[in-house]
C-alpha positions in Angstrom: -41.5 85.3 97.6 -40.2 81.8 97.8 -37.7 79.2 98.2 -36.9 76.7 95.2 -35.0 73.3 95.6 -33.8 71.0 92.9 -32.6 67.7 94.1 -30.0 65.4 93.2 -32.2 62.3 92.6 -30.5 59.9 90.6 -31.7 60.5 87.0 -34.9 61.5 87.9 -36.5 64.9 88.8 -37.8 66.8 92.3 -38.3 70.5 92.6 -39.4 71.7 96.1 -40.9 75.5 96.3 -41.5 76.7 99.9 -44.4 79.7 99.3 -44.2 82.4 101.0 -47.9 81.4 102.2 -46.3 78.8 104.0 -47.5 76.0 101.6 -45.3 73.1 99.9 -44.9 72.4 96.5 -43.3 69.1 95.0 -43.0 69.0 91.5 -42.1 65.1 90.1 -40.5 63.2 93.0 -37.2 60.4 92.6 -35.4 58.2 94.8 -37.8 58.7 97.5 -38.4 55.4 99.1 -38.3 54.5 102.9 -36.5 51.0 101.9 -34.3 49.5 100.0 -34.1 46.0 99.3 -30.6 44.5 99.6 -30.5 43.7 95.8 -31.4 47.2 95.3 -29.0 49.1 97.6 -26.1 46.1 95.6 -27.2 47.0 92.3 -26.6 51.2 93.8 -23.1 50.5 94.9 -22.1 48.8 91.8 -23.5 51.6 89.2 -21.4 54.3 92.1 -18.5 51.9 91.7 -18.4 52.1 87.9 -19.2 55.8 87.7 -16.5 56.9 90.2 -14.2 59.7 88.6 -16.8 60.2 85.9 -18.0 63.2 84.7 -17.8 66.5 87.3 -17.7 66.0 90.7 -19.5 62.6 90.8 -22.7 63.9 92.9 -24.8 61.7 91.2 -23.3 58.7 93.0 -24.3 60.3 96.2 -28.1 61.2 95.4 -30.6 62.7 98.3 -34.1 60.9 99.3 -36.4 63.9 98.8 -38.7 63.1 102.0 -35.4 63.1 104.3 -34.5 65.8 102.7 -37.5 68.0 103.6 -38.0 66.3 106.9 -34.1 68.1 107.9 -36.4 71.4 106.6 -38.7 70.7 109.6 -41.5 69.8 106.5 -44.6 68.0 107.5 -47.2 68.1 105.4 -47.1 69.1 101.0 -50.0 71.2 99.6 -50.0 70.2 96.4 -47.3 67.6 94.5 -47.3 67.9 90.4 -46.7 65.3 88.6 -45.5 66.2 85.1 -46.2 63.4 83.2 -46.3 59.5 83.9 -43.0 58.4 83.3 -41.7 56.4 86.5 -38.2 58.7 86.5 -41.0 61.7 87.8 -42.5 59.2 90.3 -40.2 57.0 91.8 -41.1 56.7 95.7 -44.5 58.4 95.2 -46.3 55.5 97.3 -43.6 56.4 100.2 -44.1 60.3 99.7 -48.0 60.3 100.1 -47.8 58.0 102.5 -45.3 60.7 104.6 -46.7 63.7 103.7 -50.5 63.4 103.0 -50.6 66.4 100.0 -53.4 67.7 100.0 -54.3 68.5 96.2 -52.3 66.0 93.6 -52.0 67.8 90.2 -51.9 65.1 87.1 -52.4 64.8 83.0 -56.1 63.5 81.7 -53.4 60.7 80.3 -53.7 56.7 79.5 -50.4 55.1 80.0 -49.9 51.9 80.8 -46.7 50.0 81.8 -45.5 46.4 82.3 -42.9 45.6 84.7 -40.3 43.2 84.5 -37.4 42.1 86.8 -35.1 44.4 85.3 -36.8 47.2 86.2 -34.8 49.7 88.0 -38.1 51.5 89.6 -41.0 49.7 91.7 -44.4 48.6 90.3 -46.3 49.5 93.8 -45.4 53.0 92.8 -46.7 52.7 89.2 -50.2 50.8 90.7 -50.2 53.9 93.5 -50.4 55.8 91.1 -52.8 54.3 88.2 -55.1 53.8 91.4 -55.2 57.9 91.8 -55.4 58.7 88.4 -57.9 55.9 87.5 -59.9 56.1 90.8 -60.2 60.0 90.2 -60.4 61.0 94.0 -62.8 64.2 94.9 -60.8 64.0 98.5 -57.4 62.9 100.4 -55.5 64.2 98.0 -57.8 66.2 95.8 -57.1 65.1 91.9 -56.8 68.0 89.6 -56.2 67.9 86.2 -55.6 71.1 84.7 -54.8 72.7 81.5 -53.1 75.8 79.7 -54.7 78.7 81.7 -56.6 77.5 84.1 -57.0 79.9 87.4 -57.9 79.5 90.7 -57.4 80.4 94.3 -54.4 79.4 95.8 -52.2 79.0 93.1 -52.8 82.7 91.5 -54.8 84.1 94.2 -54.5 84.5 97.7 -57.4 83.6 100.4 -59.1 86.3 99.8 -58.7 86.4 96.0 -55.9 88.8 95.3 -52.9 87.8 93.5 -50.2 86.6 93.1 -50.9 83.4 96.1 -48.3 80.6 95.3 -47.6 82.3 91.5 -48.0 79.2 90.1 -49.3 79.8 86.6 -49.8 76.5 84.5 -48.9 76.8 80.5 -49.5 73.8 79.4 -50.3 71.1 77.9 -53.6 72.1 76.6 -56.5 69.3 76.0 -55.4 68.6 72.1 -52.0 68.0 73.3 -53.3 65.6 76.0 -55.8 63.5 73.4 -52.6 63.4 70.7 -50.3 62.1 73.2 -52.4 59.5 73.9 -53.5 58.5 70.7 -49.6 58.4 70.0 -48.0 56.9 73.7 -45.9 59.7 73.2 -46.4 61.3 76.9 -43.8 63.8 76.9 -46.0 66.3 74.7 -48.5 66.1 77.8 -46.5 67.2 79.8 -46.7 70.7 82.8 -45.1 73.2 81.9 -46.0 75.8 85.0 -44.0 79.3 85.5 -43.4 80.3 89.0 -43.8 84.2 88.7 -42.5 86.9 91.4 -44.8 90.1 91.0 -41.9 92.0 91.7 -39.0 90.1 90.3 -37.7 86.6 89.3 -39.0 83.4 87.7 -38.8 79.7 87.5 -39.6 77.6 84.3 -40.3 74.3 85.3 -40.7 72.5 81.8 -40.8 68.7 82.5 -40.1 66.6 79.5 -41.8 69.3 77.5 -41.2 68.3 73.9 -41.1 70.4 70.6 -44.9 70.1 70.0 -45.1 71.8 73.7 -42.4 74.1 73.0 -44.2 75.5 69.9 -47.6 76.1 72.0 -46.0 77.7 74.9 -43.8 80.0 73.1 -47.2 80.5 70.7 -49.1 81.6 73.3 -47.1 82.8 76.1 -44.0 84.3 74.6 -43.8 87.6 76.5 -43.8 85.9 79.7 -41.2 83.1 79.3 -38.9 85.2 77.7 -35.4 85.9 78.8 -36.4 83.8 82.2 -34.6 83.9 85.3 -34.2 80.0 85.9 -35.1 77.3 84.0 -35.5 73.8 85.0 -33.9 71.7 81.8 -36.8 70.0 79.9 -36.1 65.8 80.0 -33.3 66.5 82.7 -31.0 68.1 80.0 -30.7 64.8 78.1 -30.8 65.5 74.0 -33.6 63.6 73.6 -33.8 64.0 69.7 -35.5 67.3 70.1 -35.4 71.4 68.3 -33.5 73.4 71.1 -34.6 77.0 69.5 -37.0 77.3 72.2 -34.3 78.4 73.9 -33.5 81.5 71.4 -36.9 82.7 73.7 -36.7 81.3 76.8 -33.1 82.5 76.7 -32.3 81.4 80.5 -29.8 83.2 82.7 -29.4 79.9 84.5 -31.0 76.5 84.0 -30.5 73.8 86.3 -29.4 70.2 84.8 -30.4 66.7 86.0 -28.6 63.5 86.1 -27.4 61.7 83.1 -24.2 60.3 81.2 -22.2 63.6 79.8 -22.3 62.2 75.9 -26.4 62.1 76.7 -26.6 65.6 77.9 -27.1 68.1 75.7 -24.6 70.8 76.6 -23.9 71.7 72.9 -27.0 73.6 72.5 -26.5 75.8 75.9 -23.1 76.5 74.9 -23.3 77.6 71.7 -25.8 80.3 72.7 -23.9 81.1 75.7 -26.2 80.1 78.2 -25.3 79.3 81.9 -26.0 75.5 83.2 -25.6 73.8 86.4 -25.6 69.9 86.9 -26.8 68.2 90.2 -23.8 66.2 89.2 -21.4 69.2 89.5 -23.5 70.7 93.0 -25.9 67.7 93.9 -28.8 70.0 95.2 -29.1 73.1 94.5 -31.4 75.9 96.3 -32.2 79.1 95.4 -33.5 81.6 97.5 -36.2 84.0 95.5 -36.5 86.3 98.3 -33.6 88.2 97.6 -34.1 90.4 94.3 -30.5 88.5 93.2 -31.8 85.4 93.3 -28.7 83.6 95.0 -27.9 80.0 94.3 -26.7 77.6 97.0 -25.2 74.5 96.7 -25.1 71.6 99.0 -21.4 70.4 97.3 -19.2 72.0 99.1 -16.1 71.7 96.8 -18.3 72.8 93.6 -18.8 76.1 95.6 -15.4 76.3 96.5 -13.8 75.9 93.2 -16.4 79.0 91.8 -16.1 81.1 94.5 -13.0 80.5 96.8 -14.5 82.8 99.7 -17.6 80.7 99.7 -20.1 80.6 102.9 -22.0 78.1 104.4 -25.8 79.2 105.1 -27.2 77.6 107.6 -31.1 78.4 106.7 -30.6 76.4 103.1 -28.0 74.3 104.7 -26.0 74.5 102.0 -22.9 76.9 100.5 -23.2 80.4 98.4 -22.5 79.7 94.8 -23.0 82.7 92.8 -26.1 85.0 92.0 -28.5 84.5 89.2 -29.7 88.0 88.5 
């Protein structure tokens, strides 16, 4: 089936799927730049300085750069990289990460945001111009600029080579069209944002929901109910964070594990997981985490190796994911 990564990136978001087919997805990329300025790798230590002893584990003080990361996977070269939606926590490095990897089809919203940069800016404007230059320049070619919407089907992603299904099992929920034109009549971008499920045919499944906001929450669960419900893994909408938003999506989605961001604890909102029950993991409790899809119980590894340790004393180290056993999801 498939490999899934979620990285420890700061307070940003990168999920890495390895198909089966041998191609690489990237969905919204963080903390992936070649070089850091000396003001910038200052400004790092203090924020790691202050945070020390915060919250569990303190893995966000010691983030990955998602293309070392997959170079030490032996990756070369991405298939397609999804961005979400244009906020610059979803796109940070994304110059350096085309530049490395060449992908080959670059899926994006029909979206009109604009941003001004100022000195205090904790991300890099030659990543937001990279980036309006693809979306604005609309290339045919090198990478291939798709922008898709609720249902949309086509080879590779639901299809094989020769048509069949499942190919990568990539099937893309939303946003649909209306929600694109409100969100930019309002500058609201999170409604606009992916939300694609990553479906075994025979078992297991990944939400991967963005910033996906009520309005998207309402349209998904509308029109797709029977397939998100009771999901396998979900990847937190907005990183976790409570973001002012209605949390009974999850009375559907119903998650037997979702997988946290990066953020301050008081800003994370753990109340509405725990109060249904539900299972969470942080990247600051197991910095990345992988899970391996091709095993019907879905194990999670972990590349902390004292997080792994502490839930499972008789832990082991797998070499493939290079990372340690925490538990299993299904």
């Amino acid at each position: 089936m498939s490999i899934v990564h979620f990285l420890n990136v700061k307070e940003g978001d990168c999920s890495i799927i390895e198909h089966t087919s041998g191609h690489i997805s990237v969905i919204d990329v963080s903390n992936a730049r070649k070089e850091y300025t000396e003001a910038e790798k200052l400004s790092a230590l203090v924020k790691a300085l202050m945070e020390k002893g915060s919250g569990n584990f303190n893995q966000k003080a010691s983030p990955v750069n998602p293309i070392e990361y997959m170079k030490s996977f032996g990756i070369t070269s991405i298939f397609r990289f999804i961005l979400t939606h244009p906020d610059m926590d979803h796109m940070d490095g994304i110059k350096n990460l085309f530049e490395e990897f060449s992908p080959a089809n670059f899926y994006d919203t029909d979206n009109g945001r604009e941003i001004e940069f100022n000195e205090n800016s904790p991300y890099r404007e030659e990543d937001w111009l990279f980036y309006k230059n693809l979306r604005d320049t609309k290339p045919q070619t090198c990478p291939q600029r798709l922008t898709l919407f609720s249902g949309d089907d086509a080879a590779y992603r639901t299809k094989n080579w020769e048509g069949n299904p499942p190919g990568d099992a990539l099937y893309i929920l939303s946003p649909t069209p209306e929600l694109v034109e409100e969100a930019n009549e309002t500058e609201d971008f999170n409604d606009c944002s992916y939300v694609i499920l990553h479906k075994s045919p025979w078992w297991g499944n990944v939400l991967f929901s963005g910033d996906a906001h009520n309005k998207t929450w309402e349209y998904v669960i509308s029109k797709y109910e029977k397939h998100i419900k009771d999901i396998d893994l979900l990847i937190a909408p907005h990183h976790g964070r409570k973001s002012d938003r209605d949390y009974s999506f999850l009375d559907v989605v119903n998650p037997k594990m979702t997988f946290f961001g990066n953020a301050r604890a008081e800003d994370l909102a753990y109340s509405a997981w725990n109060y249904r029950n539900l299972a969470y993991i942080t990247n600051n409790q197991a910095n990345c985490m992988v899970v391996d899809m091709n095993d019907i119980n879905m194990p999670i590894y972990v590349t902390n190796k004292k997080f792994a340790e502490q839930q499972y004393i008789f832990t082991t180290f797998n070499d493939e994911f290079k990372a340690w056993f925490l538990k299993n999801i299904r």
